[in-house]
PDB file of N, CA, C and O in Angstrom:
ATOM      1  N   UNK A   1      39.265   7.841  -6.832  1.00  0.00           N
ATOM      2  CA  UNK A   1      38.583   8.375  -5.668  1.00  0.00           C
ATOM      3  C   UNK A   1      37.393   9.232  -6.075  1.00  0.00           C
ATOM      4  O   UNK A   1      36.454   9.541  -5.340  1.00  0.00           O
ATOM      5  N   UNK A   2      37.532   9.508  -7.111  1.00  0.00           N
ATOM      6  CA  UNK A   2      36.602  10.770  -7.602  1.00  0.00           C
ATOM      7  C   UNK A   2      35.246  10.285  -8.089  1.00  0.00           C
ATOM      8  O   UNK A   2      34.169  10.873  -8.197  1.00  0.00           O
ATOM      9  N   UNK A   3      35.727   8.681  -8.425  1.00  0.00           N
ATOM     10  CA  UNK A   3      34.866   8.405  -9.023  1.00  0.00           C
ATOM     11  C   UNK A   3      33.707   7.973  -7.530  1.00  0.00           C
ATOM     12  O   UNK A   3      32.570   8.145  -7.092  1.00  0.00           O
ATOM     13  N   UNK A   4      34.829   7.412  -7.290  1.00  0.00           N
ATOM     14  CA  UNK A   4      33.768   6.523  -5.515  1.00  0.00           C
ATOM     15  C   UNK A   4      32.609   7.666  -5.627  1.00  0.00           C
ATOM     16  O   UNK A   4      31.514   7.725  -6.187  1.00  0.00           O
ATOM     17  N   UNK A   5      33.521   8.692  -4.684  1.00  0.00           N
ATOM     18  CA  UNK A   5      32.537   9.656  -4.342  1.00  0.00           C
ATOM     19  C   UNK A   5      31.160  10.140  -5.355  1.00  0.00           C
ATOM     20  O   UNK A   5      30.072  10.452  -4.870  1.00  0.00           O
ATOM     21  N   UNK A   6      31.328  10.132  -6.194  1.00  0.00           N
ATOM     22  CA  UNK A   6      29.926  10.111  -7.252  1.00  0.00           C
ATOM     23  C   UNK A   6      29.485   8.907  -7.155  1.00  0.00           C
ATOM     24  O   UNK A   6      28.263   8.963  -7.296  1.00  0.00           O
ATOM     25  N   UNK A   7      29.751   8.075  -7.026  1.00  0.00           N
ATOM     26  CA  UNK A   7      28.811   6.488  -6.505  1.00  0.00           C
ATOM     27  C   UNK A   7      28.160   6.727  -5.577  1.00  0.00           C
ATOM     28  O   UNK A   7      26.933   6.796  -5.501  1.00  0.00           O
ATOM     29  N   UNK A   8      29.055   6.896  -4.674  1.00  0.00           N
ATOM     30  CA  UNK A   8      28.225   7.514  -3.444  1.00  0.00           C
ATOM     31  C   UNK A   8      27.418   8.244  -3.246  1.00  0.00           C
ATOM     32  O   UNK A   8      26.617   7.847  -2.400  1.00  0.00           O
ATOM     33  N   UNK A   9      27.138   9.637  -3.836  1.00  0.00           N
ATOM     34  CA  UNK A   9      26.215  10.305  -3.788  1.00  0.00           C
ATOM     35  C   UNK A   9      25.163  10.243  -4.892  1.00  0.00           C
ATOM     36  O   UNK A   9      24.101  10.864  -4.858  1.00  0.00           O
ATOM     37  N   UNK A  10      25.587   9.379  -5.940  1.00  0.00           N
ATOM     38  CA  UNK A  10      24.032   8.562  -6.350  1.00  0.00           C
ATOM     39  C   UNK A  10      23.704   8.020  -5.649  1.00  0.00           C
ATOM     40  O   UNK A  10      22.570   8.290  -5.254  1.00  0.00           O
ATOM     41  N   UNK A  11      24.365   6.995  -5.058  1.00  0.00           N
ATOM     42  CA  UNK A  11      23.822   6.015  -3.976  1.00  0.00           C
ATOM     43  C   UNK A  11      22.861   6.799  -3.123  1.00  0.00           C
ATOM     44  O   UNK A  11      21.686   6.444  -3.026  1.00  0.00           O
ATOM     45  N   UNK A  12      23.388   7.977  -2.432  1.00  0.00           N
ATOM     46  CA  UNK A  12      22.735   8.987  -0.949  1.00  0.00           C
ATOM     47  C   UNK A  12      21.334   9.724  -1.900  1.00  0.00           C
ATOM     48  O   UNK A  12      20.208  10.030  -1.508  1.00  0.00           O
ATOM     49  N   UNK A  13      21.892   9.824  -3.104  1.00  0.00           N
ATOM     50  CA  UNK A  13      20.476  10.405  -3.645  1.00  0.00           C
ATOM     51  C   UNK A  13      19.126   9.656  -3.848  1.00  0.00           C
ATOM     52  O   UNK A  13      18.005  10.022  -3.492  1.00  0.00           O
ATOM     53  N   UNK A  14      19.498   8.516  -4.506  1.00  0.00           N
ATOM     54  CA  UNK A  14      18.338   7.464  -4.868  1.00  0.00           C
ATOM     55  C   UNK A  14      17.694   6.752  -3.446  1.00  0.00           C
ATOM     56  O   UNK A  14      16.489   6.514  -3.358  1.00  0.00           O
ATOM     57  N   UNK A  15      18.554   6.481  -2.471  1.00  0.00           N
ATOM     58  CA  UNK A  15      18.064   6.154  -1.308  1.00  0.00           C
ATOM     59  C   UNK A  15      17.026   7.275  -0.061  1.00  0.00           C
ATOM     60  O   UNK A  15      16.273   7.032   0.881  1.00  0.00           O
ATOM     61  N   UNK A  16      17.588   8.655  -0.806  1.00  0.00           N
ATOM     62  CA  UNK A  16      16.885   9.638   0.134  1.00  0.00           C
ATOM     63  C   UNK A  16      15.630   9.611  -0.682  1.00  0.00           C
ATOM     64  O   UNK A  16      14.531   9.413  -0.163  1.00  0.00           O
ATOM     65  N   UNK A  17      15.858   9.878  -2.380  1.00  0.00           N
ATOM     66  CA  UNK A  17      14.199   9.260  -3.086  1.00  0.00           C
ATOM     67  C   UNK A  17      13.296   8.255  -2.776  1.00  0.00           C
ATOM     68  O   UNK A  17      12.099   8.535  -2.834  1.00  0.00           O
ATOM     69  N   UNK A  18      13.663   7.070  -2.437  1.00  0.00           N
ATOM     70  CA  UNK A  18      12.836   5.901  -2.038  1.00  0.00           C
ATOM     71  C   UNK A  18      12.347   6.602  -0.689  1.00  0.00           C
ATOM     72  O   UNK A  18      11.178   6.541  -0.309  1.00  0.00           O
ATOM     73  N   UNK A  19      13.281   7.222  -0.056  1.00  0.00           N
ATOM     74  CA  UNK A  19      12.670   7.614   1.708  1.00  0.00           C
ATOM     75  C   UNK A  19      11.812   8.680   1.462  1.00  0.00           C
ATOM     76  O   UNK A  19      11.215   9.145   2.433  1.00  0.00           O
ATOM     77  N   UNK A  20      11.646   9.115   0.467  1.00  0.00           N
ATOM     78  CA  UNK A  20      10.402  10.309   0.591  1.00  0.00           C
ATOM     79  C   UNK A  20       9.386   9.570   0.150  1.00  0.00           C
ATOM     80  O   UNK A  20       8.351   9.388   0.791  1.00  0.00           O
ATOM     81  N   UNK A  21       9.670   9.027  -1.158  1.00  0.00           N
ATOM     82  CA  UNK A  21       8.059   8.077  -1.755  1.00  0.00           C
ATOM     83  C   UNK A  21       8.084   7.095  -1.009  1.00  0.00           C
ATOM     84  O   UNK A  21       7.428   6.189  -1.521  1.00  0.00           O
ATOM     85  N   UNK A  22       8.675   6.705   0.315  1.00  0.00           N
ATOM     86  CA  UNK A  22       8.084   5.749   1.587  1.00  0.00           C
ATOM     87  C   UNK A  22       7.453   6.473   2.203  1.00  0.00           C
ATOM     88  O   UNK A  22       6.450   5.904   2.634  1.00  0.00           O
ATOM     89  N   UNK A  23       7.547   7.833   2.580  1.00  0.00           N
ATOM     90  CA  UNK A  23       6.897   8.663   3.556  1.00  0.00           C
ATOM     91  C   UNK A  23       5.794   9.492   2.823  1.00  0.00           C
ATOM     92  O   UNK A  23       5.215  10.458   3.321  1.00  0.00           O
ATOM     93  N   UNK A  24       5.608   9.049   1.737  1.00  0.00           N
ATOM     94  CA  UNK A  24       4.519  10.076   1.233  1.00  0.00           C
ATOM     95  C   UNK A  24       3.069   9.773   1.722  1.00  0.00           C
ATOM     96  O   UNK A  24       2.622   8.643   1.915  1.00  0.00           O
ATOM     97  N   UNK A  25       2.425  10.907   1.888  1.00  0.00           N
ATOM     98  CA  UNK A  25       1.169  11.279   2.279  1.00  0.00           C
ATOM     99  C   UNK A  25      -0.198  10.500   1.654  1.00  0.00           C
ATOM    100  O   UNK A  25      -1.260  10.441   2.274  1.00  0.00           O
ATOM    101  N   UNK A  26       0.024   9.908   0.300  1.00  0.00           N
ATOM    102  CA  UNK A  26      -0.723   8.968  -0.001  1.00  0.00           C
ATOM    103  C   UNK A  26      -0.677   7.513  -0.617  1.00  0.00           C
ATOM    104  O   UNK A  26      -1.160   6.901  -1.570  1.00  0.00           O
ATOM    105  N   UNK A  27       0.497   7.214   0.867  1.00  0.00           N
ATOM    106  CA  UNK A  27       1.014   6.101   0.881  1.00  0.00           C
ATOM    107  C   UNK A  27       0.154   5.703   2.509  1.00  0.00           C
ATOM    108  O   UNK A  27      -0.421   4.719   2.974  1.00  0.00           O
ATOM    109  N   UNK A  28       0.424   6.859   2.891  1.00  0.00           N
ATOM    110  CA  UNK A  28      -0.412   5.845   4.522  1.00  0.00           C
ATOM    111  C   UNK A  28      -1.715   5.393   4.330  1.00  0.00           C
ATOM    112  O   UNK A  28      -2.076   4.879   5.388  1.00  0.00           O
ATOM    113  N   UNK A  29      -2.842   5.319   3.256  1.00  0.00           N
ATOM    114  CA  UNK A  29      -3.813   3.799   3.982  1.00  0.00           C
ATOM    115  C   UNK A  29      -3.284   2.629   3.301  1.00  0.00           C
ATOM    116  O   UNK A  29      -3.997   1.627   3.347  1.00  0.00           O
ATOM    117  N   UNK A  30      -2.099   2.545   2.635  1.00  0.00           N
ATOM    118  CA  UNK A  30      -1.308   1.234   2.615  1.00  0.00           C
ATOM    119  C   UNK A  30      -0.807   0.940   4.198  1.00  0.00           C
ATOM    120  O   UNK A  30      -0.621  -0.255   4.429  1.00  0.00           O
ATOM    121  N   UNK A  31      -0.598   1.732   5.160  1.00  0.00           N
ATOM    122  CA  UNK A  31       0.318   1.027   6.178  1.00  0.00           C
ATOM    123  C   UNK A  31      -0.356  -0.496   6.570  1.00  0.00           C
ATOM    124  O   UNK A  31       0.327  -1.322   7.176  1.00  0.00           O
ATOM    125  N   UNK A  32      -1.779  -0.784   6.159  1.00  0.00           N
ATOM    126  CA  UNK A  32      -1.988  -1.921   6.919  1.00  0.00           C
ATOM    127  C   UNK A  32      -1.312  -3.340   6.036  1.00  0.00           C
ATOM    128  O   UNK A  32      -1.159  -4.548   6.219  1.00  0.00           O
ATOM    129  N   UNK A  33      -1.096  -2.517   5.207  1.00  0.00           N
ATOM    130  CA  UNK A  33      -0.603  -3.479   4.002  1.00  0.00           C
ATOM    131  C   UNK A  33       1.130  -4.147   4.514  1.00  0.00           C
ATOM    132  O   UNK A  33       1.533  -5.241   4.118  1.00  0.00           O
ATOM    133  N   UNK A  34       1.893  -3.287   5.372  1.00  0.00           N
ATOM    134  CA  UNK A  34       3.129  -3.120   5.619  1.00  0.00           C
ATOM    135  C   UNK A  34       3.173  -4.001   7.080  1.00  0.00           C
ATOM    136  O   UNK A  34       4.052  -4.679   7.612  1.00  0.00           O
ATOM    137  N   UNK A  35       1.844  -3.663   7.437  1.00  0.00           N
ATOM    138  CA  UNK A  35       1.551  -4.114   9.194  1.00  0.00           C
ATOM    139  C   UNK A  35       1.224  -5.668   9.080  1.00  0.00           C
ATOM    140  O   UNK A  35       2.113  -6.451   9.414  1.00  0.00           O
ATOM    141  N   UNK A  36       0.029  -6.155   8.638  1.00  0.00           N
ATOM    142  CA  UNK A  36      -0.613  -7.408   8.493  1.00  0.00           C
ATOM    143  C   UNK A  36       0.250  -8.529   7.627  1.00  0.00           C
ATOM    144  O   UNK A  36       0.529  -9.707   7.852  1.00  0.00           O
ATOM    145  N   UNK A  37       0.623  -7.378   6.237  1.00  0.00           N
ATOM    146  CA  UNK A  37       1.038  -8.394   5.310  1.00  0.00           C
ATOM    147  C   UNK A  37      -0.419  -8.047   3.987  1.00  0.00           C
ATOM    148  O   UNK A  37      -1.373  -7.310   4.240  1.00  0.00           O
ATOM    149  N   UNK A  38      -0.220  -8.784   2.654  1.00  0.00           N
ATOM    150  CA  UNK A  38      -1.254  -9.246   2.333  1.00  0.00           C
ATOM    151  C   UNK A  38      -2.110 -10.026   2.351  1.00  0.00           C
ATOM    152  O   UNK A  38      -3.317  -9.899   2.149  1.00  0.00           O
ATOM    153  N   UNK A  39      -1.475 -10.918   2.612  1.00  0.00           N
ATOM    154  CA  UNK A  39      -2.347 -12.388   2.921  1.00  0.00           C
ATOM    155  C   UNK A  39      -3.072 -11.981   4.457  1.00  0.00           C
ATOM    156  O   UNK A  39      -4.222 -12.338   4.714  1.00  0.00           O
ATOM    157  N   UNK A  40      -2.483 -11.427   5.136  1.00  0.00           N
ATOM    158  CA  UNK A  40      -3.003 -11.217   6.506  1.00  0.00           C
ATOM    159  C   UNK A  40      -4.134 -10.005   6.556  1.00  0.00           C
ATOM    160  O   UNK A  40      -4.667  -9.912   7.662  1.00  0.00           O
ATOM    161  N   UNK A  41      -4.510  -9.239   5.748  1.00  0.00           N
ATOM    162  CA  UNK A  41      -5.027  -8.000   5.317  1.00  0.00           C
ATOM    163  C   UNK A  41      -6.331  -8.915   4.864  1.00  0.00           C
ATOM    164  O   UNK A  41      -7.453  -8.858   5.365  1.00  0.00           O
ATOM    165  N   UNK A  42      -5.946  -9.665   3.922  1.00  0.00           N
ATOM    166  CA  UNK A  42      -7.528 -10.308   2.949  1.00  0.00           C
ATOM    167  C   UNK A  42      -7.725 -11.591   3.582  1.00  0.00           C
ATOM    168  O   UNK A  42      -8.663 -12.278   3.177  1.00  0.00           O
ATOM    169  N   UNK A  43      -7.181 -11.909   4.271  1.00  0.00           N
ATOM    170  CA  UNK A  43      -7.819 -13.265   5.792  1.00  0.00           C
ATOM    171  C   UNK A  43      -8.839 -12.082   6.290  1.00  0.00           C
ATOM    172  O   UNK A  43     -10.050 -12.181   6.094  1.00  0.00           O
ATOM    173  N   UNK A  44      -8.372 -11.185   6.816  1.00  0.00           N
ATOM    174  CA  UNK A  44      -9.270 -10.038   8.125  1.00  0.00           C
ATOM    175  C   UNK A  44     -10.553  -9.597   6.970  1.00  0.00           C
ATOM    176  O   UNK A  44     -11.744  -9.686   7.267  1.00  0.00           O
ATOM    177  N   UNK A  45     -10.141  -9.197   5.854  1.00  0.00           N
ATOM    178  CA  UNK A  45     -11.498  -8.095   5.326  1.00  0.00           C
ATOM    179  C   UNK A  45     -12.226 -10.106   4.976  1.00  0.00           C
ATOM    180  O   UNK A  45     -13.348 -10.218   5.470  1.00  0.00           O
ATOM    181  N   UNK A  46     -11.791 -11.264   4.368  1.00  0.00           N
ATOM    182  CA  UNK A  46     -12.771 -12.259   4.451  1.00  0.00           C
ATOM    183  C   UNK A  46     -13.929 -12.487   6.000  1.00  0.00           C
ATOM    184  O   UNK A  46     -15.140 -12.676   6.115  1.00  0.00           O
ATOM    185  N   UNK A  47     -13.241 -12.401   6.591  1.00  0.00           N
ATOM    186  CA  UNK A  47     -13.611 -12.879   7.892  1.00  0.00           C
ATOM    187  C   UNK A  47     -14.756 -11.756   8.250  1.00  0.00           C
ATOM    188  O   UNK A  47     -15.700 -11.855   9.033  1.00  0.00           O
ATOM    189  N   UNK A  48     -14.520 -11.102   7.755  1.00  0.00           N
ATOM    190  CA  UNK A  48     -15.653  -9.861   8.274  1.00  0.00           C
ATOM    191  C   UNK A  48     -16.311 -10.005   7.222  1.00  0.00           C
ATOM    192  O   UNK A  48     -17.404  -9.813   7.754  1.00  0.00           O
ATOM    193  N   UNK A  49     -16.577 -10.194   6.106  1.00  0.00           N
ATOM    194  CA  UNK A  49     -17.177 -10.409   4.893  1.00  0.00           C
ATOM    195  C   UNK A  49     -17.989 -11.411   5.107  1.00  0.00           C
ATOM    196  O   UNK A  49     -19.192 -11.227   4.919  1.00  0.00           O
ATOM    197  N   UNK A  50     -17.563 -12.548   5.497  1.00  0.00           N
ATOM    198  CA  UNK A  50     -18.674 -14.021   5.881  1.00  0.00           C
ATOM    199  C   UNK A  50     -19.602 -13.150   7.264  1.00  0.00           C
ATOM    200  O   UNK A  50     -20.807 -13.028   7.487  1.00  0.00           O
ATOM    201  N   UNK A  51     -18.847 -12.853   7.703  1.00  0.00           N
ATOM    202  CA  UNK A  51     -19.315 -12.725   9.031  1.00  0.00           C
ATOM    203  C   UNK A  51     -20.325 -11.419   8.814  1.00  0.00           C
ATOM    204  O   UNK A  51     -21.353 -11.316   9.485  1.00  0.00           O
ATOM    205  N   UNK A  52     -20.045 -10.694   8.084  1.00  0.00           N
ATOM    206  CA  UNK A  52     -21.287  -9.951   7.586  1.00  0.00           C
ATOM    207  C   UNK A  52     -22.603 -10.505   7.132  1.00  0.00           C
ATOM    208  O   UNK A  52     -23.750 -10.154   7.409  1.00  0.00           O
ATOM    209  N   UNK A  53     -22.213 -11.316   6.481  1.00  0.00           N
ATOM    210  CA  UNK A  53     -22.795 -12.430   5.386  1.00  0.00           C
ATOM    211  C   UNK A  53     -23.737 -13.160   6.698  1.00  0.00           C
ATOM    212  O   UNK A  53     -24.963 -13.052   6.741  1.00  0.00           O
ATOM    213  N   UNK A  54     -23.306 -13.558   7.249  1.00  0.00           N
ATOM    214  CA  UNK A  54     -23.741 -14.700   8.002  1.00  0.00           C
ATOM    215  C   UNK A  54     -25.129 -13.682   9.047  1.00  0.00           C
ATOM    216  O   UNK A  54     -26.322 -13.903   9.253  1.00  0.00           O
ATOM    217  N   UNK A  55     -24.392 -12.811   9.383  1.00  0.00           N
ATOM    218  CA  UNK A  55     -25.705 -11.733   9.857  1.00  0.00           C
ATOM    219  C   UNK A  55     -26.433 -11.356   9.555  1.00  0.00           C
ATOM    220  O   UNK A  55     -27.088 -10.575  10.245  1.00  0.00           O
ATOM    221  N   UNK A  56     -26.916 -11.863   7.707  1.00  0.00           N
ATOM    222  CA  UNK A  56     -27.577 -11.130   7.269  1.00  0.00           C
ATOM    223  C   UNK A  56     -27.160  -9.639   6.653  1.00  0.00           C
ATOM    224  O   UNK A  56     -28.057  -9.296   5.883  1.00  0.00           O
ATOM    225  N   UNK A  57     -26.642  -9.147   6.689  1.00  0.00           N
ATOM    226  CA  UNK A  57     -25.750  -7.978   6.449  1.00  0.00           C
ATOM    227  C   UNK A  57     -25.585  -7.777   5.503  1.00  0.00           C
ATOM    228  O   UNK A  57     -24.483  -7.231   5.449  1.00  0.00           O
ATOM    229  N   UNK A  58     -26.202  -7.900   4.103  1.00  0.00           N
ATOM    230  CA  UNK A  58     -25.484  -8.244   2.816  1.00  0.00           C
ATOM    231  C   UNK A  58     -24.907  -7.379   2.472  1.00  0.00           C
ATOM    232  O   UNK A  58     -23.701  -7.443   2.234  1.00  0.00           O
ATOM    233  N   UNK A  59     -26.011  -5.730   2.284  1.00  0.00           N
ATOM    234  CA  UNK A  59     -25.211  -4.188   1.916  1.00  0.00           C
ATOM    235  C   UNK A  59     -24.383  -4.360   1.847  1.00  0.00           C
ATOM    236  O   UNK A  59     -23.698  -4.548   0.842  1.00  0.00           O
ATOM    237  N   UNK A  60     -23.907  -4.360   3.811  1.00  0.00           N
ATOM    238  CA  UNK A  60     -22.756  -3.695   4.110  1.00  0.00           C
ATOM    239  C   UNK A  60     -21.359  -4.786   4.312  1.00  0.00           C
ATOM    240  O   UNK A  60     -20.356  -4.520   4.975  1.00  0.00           O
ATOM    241  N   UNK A  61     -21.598  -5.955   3.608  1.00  0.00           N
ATOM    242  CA  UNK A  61     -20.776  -6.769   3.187  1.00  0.00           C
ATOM    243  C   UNK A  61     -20.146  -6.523   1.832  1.00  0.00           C
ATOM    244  O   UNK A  61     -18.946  -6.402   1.584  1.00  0.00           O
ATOM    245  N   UNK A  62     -21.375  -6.461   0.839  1.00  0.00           N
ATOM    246  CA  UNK A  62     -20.952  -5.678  -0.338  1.00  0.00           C
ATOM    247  C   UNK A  62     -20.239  -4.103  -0.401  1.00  0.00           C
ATOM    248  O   UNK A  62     -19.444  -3.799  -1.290  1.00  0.00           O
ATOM    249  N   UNK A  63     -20.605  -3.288   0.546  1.00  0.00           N
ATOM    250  CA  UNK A  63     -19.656  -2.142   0.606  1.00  0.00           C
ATOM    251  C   UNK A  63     -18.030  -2.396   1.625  1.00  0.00           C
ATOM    252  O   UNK A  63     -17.070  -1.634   1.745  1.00  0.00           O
ATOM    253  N   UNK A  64     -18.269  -3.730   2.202  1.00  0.00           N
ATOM    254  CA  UNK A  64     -17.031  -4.170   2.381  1.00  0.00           C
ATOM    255  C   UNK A  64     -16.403  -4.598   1.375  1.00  0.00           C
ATOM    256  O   UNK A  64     -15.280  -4.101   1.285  1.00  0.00           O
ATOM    257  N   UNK A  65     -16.695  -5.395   0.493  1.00  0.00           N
ATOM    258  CA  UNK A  65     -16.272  -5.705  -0.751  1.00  0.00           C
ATOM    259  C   UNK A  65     -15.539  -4.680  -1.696  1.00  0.00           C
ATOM    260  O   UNK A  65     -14.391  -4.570  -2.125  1.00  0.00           O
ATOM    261  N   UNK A  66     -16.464  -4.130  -1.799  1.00  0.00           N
ATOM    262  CA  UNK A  66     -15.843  -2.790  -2.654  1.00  0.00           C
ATOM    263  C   UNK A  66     -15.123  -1.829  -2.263  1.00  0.00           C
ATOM    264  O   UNK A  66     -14.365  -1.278  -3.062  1.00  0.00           O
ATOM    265  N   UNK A  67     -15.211  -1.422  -0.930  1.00  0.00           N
ATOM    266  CA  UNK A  67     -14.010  -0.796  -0.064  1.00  0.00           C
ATOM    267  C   UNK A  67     -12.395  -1.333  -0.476  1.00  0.00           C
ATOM    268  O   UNK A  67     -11.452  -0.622  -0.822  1.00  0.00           O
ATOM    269  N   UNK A  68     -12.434  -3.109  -0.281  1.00  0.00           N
ATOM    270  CA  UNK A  68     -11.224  -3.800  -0.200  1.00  0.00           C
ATOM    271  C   UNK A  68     -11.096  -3.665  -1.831  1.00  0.00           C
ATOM    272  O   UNK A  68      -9.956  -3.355  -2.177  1.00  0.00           O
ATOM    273  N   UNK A  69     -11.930  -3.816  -2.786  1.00  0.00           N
ATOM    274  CA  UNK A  69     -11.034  -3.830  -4.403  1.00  0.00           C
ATOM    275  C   UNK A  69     -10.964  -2.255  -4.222  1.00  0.00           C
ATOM    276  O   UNK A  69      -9.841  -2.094  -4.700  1.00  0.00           O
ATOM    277  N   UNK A  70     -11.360  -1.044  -3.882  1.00  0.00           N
ATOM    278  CA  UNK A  70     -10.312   0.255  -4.549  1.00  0.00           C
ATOM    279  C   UNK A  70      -9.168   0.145  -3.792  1.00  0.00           C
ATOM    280  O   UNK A  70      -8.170   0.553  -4.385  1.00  0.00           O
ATOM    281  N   UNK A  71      -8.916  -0.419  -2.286  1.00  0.00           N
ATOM    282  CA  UNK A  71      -7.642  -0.399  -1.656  1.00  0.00           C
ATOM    283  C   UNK A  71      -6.745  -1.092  -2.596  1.00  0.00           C
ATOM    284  O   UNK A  71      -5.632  -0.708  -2.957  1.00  0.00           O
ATOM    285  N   UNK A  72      -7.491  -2.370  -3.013  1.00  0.00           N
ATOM    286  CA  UNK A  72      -6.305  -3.083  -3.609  1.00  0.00           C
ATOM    287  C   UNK A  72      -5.822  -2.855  -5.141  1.00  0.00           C
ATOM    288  O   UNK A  72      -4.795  -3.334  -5.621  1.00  0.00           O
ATOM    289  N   UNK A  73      -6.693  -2.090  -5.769  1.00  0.00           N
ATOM    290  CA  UNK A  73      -6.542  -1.113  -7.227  1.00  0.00           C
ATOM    291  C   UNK A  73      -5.721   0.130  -6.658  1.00  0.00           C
ATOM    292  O   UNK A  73      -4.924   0.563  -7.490  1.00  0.00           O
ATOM    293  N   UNK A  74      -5.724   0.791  -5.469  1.00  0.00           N
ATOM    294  CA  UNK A  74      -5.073   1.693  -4.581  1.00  0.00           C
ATOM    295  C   UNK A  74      -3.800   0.985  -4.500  1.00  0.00           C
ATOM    296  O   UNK A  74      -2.774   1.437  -5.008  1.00  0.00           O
ATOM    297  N   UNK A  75      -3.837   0.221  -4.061  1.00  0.00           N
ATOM    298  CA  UNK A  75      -2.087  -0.036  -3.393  1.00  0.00           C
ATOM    299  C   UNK A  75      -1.206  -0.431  -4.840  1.00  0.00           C
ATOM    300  O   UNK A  75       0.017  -0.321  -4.746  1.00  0.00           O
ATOM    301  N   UNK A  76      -1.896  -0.983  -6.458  1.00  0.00           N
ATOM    302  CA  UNK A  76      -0.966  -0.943  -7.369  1.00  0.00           C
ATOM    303  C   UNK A  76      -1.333   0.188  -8.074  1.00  0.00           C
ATOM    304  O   UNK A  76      -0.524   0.283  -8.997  1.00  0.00           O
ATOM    305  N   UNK A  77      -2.049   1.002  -8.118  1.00  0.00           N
ATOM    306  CA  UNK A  77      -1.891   2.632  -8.550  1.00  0.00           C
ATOM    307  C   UNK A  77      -1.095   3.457  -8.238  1.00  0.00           C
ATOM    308  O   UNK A  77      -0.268   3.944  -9.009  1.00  0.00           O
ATOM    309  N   UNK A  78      -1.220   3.714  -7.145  1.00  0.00           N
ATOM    310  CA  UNK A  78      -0.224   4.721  -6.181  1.00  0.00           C
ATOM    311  C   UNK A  78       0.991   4.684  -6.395  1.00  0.00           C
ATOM    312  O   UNK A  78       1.546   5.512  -7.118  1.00  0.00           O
ATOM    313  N   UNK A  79       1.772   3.461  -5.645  1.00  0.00           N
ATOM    314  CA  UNK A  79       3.147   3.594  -5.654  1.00  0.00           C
ATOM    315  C   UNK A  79       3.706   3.499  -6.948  1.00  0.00           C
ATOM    316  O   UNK A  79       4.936   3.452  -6.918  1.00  0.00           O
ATOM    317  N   UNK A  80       3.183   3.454  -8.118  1.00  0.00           N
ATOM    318  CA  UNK A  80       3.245   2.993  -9.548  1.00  0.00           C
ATOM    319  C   UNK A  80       3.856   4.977  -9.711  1.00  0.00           C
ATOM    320  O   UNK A  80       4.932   5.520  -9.965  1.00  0.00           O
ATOM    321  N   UNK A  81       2.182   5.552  -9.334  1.00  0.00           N
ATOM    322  CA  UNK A  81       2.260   6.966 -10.184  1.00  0.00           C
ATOM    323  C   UNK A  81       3.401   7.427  -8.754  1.00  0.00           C
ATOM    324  O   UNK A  81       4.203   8.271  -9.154  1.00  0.00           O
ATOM    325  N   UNK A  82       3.508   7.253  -8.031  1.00  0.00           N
ATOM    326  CA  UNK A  82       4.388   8.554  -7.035  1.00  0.00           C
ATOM    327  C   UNK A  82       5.633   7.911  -7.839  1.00  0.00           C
ATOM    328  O   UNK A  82       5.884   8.862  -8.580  1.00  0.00           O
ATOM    329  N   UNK A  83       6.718   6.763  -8.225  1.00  0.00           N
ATOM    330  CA  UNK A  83       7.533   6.474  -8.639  1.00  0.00           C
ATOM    331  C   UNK A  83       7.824   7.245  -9.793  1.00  0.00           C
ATOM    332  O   UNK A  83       8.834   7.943  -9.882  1.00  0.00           O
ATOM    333  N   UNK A  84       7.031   7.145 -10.610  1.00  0.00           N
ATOM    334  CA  UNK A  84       7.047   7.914 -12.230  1.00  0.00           C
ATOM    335  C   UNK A  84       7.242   9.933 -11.981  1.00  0.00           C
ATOM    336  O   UNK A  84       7.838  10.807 -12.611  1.00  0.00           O
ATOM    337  N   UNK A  85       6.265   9.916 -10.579  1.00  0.00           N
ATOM    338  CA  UNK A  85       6.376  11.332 -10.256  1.00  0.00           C
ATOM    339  C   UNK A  85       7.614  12.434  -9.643  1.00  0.00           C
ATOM    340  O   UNK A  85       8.051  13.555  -9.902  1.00  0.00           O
ATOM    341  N   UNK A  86       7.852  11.305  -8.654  1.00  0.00           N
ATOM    342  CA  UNK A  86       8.785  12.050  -7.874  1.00  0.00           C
ATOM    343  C   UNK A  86      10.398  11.228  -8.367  1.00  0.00           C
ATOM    344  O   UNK A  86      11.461  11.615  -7.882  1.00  0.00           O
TER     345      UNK A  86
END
């Protein structure tokens, strides 16, 4: 029995850890990542990318561009270092 109960409260511990580094503070501009999907995330930033493109728009197609690679250097940075951290 003695033992359960220490299973258990590793169990209650490691699961309340994942629930904080889910709720952490520089985890939310991933939520669209959680919302869309990935594939559904880089369909939307393409589509605005041509469609920039197509307006003539180049800049601010290219600062669309580069917006979407730090998110996506962002979304395997982050949860990498908060894991190692917390």
């Amino acid at each position: 029995m003695n033992t359960q109960t220490e299973s258990n409260e590793e169990l209650l511990a490691e699961q309340a850890r994942q629930e904080r580094i889910a709720n952490h503070w520089l985890l939310k501009p991933l939520r669209p990542f959680h919302s869309f999907g990935a594939f559904g995330l880089w369909l939307g930033f393409m589509v605005l990318f041509f469609l920039l493109r197509y307006l003539n728009m180049r800049p601010l197609a290219g600062l669309l561009a580069l917006a979407y690679l730090i998110l996506v250097i962002y979304s395997w940075v982050v949860p990498w270092l908060l894991r190692k951290i917390l």
